[in-house]
C-alpha positions in Angstrom: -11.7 -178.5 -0.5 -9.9 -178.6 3.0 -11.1 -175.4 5.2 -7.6 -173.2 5.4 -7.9 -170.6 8.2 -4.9 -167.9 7.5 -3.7 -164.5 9.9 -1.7 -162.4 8.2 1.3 -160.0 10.1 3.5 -157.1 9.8 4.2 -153.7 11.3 2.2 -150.8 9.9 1.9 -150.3 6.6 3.4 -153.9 5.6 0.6 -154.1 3.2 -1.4 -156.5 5.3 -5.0 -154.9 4.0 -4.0 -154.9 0.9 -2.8 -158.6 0.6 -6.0 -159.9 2.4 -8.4 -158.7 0.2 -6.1 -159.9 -2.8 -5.8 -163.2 -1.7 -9.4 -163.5 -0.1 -10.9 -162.3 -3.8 -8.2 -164.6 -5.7 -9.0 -168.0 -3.5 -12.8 -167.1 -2.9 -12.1 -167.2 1.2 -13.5 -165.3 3.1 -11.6 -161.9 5.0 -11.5 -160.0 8.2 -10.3 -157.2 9.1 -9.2 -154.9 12.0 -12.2 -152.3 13.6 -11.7 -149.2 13.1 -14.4 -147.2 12.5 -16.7 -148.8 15.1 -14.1 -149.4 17.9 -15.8 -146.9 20.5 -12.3 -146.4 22.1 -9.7 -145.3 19.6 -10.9 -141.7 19.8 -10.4 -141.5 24.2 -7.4 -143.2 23.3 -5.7 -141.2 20.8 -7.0 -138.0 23.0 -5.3 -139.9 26.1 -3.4 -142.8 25.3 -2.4 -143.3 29.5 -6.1 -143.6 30.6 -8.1 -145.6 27.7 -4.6 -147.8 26.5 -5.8 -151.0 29.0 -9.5 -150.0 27.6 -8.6 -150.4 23.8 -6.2 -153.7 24.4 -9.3 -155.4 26.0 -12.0 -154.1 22.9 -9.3 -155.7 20.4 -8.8 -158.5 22.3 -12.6 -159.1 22.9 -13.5 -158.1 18.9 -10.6 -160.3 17.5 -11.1 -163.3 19.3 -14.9 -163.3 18.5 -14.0 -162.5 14.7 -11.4 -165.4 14.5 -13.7 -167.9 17.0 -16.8 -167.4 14.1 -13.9 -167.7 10.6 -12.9 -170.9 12.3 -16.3 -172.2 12.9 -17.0 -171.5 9.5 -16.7 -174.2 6.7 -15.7 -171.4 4.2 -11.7 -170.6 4.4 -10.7 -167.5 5.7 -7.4 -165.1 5.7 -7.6 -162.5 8.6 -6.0 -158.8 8.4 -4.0 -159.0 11.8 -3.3 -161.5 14.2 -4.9 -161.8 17.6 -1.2 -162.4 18.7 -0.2 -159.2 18.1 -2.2 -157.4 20.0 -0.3 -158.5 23.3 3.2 -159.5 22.0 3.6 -156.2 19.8 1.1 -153.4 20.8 0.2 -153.9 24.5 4.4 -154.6 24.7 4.8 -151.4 23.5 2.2 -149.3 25.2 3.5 -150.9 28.2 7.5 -149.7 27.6 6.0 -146.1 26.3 4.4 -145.7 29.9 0.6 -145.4 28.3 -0.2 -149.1 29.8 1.2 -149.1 33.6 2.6 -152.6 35.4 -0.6 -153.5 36.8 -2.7 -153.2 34.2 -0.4 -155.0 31.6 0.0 -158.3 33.7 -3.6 -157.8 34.1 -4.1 -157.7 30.1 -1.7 -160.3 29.8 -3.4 -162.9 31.7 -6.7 -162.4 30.4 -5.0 -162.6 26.4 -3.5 -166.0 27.5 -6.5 -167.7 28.7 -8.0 -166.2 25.6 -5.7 -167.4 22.8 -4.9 -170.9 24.7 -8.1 -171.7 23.9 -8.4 -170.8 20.6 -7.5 -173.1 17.3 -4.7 -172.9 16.2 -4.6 -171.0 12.2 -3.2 -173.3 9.8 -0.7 -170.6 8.3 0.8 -166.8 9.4 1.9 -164.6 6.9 4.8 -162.2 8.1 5.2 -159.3 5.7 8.1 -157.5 6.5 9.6 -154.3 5.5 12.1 -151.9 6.2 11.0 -148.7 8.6 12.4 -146.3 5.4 9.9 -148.2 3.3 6.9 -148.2 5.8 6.8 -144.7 6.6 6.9 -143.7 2.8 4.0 -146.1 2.7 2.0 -144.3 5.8 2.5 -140.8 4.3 1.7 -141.7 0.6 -1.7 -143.0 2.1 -2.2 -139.9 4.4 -4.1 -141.0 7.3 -4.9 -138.6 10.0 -5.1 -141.9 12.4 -1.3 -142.5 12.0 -0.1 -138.5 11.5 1.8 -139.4 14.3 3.4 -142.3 13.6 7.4 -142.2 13.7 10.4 -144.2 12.8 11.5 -144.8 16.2 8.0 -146.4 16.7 8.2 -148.5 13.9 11.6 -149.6 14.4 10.7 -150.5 18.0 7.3 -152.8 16.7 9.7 -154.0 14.5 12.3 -155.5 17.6 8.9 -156.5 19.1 8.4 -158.1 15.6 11.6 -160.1 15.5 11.4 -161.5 19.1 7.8 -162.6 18.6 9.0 -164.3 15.1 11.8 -166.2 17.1 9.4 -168.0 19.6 6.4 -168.2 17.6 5.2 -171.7 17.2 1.8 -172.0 17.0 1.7 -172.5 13.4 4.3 -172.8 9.7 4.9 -169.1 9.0 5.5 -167.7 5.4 7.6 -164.9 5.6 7.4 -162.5 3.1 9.5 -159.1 2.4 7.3 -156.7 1.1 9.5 -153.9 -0.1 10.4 -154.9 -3.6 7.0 -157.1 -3.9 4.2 -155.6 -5.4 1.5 -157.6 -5.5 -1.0 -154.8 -6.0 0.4 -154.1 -9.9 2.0 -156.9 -10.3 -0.1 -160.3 -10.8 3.2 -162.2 -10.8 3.7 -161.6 -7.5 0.4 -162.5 -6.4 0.5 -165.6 -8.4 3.5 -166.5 -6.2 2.2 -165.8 -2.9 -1.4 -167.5 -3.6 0.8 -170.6 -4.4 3.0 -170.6 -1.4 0.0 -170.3 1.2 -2.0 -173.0 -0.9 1.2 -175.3 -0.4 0.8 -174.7 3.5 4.0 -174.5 4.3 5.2 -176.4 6.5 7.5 -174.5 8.9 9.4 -171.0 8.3 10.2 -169.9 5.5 11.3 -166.8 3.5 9.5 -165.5 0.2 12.1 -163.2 -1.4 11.1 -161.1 -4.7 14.7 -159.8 -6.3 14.7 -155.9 -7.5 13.2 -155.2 -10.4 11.3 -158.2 -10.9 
């Protein structure tokens, strides 16, 4: 079988975690996913997101380029929890417009993520999940974090802008877009069975995967 190497997308609480491991366990592939619990920086940087915010964006970019480098050197297929691309063109943008990542140290981050990802293979597929901010936060409180007790809708409605102008230009790849907010491919193996044949067709260019209400 051809090697497939997949990212998948989406704001917080999209359901990228839980469609990774579905589709990982349902094609045999293997997964990634994004450091959390050995990241040595998220706890500075939730206690002061203006001094460790250049700190973190380097960690991720460092830890996600090494992930995806070693999936793509692998003969095994692969689907990754988060895009390296996201990193700078949602979450360093945004740290940069709060005012916790200043001028200098943004275009300093930026350069260093392009020389990075221009020399990486391209994936052969990027799964947007979308949803709407109502639907996310729901999402984030039903699951009851403490990491993301502080997560609001303006936040996720601005990742979400950051999300649609990102979409527009991005060209690295064919992108499956997928809303997530009537899908449920956790209960329902439908759904799944629908998804797991749209990435296996590779699509090739954008598309949109709607599920109707109630289905």
């Amino acid at each position: 079988m051809t090697k497939r190497l997949v990212v998948v997308a989406g704001n917080i609480g999209a359901g990228k975690t839980s469609l990774t491991e579905r589709i990982g366990k349902r094609l045999g592939w293997q997964t990634a996913f994004e450091s959390v619990s050995d990241n040595p920086y998220l706890p500075d940087f939730y206690g002061d997101m203006h001094a460790w915010s250049f700190h973190l964006q380097i960690f991720f970019l460092g830890h996600r380029s090494q992930q995806y480098l070693d999936l793509a050197a692998s003969p095994q297929s692969a689907i990754l929890d988060r895009s390296i691309y996201e990193d700078a063109y949602i979450f360093a943008r945004a740290l940069h417009q709060l005012g916790n990542l200043n001028e200098r140290d943004y275009l300093a981050y930026r350069r260093v993520f392009d020389l990075v990802v221009n020399r990486l293979p391209p994936p052969d597929l990027l799964i947007y999940l979308r949803c709407p901010v109502k639907t996310l936060l729901e999402r984030i409180h039903s699951r009851g974090r403490s990491i993301e007790s502080g997560i609001n809708g303006e936040y996720l409605a601005l990742l979400e802008s950051y999300y649609d102008d990102w979409m527009r230009d991005f060209d690295v790849c064919p992108v499956l877009t997928i809303r997530t907010n009537d899908l449920d491919f956790v209960n329902k193996p439908k759904h799944l069975d629908i998804v797991t044949q749209r990435i296996q067709d590779r699509l090739a260019g954008k598309e949109d995967l709607v599920f109707p209400a109630g289905s």
